[in-house]
C-alpha positions in Angstrom: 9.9 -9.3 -3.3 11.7 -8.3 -0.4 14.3 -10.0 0.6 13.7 -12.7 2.7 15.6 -13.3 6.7 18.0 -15.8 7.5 17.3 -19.1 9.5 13.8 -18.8 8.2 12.1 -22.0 7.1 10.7 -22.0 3.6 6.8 -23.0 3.2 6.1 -24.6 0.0 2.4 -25.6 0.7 -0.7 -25.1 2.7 -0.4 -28.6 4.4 2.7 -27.4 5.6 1.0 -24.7 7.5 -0.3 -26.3 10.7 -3.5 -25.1 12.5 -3.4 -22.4 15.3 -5.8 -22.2 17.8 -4.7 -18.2 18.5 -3.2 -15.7 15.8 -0.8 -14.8 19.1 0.2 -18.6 17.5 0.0 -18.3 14.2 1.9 -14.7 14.7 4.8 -16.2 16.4 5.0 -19.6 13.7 5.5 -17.1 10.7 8.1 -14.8 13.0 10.5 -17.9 11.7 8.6 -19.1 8.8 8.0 -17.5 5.2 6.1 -18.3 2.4 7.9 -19.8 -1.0 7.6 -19.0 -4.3 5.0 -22.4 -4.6 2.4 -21.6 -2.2 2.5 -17.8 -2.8 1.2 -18.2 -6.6 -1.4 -20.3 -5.1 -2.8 -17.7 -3.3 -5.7 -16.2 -4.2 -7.1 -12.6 -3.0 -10.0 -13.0 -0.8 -13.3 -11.2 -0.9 -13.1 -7.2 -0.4 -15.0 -5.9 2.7 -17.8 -3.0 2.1 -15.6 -0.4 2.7 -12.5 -1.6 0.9 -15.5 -2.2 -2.3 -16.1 1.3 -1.5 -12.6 2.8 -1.3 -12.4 1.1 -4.5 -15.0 2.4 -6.9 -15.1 5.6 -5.2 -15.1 7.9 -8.4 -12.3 10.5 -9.5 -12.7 13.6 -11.7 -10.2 14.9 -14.1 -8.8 18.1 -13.7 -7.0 20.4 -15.9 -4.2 22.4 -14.1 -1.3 24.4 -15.4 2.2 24.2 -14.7 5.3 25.9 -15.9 8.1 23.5 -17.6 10.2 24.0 -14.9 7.8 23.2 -11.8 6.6 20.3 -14.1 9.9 18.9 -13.9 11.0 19.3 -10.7 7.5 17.7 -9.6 8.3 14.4 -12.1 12.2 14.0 -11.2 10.4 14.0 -6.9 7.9 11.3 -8.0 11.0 9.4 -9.8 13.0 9.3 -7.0 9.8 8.3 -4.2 9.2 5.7 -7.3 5.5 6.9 -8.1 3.4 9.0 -10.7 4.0 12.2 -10.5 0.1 13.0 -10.8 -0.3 10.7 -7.6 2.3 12.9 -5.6 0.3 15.8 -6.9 -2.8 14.7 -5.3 -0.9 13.7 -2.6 0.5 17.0 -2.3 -3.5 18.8 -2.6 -5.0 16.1 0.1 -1.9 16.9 2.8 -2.1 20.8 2.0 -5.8 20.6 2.4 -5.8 19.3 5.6 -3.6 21.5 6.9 -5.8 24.7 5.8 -9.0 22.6 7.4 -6.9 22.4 10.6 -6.0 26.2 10.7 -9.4 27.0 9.8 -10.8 25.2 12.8 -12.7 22.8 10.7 -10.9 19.6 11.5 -9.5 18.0 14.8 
């Protein structure tokens, strides 16, 4: 958790939460107001929406691909240090390089 601001008041349960008639409102209420450890493991993750259900099952493949030891390495000790896998900084790595070929190519804005 990240660490949490001075002079903020601590909320310890939804009835401490009052009701906003804008989120301009509710926005400006949480500026000095943060959750506490009680209500946060009462909340509960709400219903996805058709494209987040989508992003979700959207299917990946497995492919094989070849590195030497030492490019191997260098790619893990780069994930280490951005604190990720070092086969999702690999994709990472395909999707970014990919779009800038599609952009020299003419074949994306």
């Amino acid at each position: 958790m990240p660490a949490r601001k001075k002079n903020m008041s601590t909320v310890g349960s939804w009835s401490d939460v009052p009701k906003f008639t804008t989120e301009a409102d509710e926005a400006e209420w949480w500026s000095t107001h943060q959750p506490g450890d009680e209500l946060l493991t009462q909340m509960k993750p709400g219903p996805l929406t058709t494209e987040e259900h989508a992003a979700r099952s959207a299917r990946t493949h497995p492919v094989a691909i070849r590195f030497d030891d030492a490019t191997l390495e260098r790619v893990r000790a780069l994930a280490h240090r951005r604190h990720k896998g070092y086969q999702t900084l690999l994709k990472e790595f395909v999707v970014e390089r990919l779009y800038e070929e599609e952009k020299r190519e003419g074949m994306v804005g």
